[in-house]
C-alpha positions as CSV (number, residue, x, y, z in Angstrom):
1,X,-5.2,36.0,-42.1
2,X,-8.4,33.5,-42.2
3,X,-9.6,31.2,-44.6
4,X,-13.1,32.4,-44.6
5,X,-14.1,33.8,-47.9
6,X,-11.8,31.3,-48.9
7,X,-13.5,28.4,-47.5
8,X,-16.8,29.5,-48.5
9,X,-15.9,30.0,-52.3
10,X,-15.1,26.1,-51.6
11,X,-18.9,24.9,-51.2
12,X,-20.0,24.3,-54.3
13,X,-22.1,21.0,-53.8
14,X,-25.0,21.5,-52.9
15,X,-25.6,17.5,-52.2
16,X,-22.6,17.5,-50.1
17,X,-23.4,19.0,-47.1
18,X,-21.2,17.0,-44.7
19,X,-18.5,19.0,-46.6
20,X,-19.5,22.5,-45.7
21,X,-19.9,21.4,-42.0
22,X,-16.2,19.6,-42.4
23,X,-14.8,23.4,-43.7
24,X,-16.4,25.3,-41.4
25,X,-15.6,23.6,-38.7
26,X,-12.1,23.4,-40.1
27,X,-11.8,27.5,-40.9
28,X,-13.2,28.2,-37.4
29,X,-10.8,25.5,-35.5
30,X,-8.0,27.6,-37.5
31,X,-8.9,30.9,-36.8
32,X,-10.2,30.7,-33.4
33,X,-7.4,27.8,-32.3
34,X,-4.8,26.2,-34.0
35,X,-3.8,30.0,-35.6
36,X,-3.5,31.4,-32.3
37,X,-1.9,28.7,-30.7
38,X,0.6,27.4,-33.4
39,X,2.1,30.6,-35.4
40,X,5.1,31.3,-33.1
41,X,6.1,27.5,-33.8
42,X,6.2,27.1,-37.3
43,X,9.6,27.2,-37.5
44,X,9.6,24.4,-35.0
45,X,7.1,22.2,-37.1
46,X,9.2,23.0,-40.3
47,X,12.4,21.9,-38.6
48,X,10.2,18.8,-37.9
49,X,9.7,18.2,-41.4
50,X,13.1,18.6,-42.2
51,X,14.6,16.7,-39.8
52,X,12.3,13.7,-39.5
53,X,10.2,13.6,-42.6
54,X,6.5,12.0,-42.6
55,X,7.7,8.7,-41.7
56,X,6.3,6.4,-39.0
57,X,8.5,7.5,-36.1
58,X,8.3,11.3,-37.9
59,X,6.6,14.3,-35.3
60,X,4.1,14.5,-37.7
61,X,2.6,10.8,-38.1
62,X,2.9,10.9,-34.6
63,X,-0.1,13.9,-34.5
64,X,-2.1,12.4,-37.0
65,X,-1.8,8.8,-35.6
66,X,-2.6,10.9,-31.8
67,X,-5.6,12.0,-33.3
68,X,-6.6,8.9,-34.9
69,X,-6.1,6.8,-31.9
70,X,-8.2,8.9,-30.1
71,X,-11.4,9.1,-31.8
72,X,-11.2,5.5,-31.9
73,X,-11.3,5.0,-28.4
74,X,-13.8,7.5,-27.9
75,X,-15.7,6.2,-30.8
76,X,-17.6,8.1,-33.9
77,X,-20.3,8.4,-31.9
78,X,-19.5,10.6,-29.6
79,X,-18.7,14.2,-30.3
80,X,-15.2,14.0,-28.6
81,X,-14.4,11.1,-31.1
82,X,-15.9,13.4,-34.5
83,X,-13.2,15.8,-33.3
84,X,-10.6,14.0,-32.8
85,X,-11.0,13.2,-36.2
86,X,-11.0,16.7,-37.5
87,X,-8.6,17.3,-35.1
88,X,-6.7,15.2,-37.3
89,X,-7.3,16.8,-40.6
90,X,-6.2,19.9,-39.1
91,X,-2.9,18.0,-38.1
92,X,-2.9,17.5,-41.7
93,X,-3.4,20.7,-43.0
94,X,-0.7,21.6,-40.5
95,X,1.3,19.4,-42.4
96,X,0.9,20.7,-46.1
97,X,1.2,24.4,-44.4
98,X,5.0,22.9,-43.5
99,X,5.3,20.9,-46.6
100,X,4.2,23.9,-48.8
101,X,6.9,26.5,-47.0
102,X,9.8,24.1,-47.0
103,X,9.7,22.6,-50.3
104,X,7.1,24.6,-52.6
105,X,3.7,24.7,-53.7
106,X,1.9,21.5,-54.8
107,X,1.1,20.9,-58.5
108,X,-1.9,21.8,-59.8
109,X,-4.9,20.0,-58.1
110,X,-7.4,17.7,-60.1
111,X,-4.9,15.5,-61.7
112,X,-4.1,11.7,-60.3
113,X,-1.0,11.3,-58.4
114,X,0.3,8.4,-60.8
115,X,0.3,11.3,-63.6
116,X,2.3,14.1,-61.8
117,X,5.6,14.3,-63.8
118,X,8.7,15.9,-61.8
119,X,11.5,17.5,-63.4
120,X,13.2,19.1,-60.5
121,X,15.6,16.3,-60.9
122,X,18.7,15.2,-63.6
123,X,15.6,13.3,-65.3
124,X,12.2,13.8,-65.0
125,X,9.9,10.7,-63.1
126,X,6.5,10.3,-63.4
């Protein structure tokens, strides 16, 4: 399945339009790449998740920070460096894909992380 229409539905700023390039780029680099080349190993990356968490030494920092690291030495300025950087947000997305299957959807989206009250728990935190 692709994020397309998805994606699309998405755009609704018209003065933004460093944000339509950043989700198209992102819906093609899943559909055309990352899809492809990643669906047998999502178990693997969910193991990952599991085992190691998103800590510093965690497989999945270790992407991100890849990514990072890269379009720094290449530098912004190039176009190897701007995808390295998306590269990255892909990682990421990755990530919430493996956070979302192990542990559940997130909560509802437009309200500030300090607000978020969890009851899973014997008490509820905020």
């Amino acid at each position: 399945m692709h994020w397309f229409p998805s994606i699309r539905r998405l755009k609704v700023r018209r003065d933004k339009p460093e944000r339509d390039v950043m989700l198209e780029w992102l819906a093609r680099e899943w559909a055309v790449y990352a899809d492809p080349k990643f669906d047998d190993s999502r178990p693997a990356h969910d193991r990952y998740l599991i085992e190691s968490g998103t800590g510093p030494e965690s497989w999945w920092a270790n992407q991100v920070v890849q990514y990072l690291g890269r379009a720094n030495t290449l530098g912004l300025d190039t176009l190897s460096g701007r995808q390295a950087i998306l590269k990255c947000l892909a990682a990421m997305t990755g990530l919430c894909e493996s956070v979302i299957r192990v542990y559940g959807p997130p909560p509802e989206a437009g309200v500030a992380s300090g607000e978020i009250v969890d009851c899973s728990y014997d008490h509820c935190t905020k």
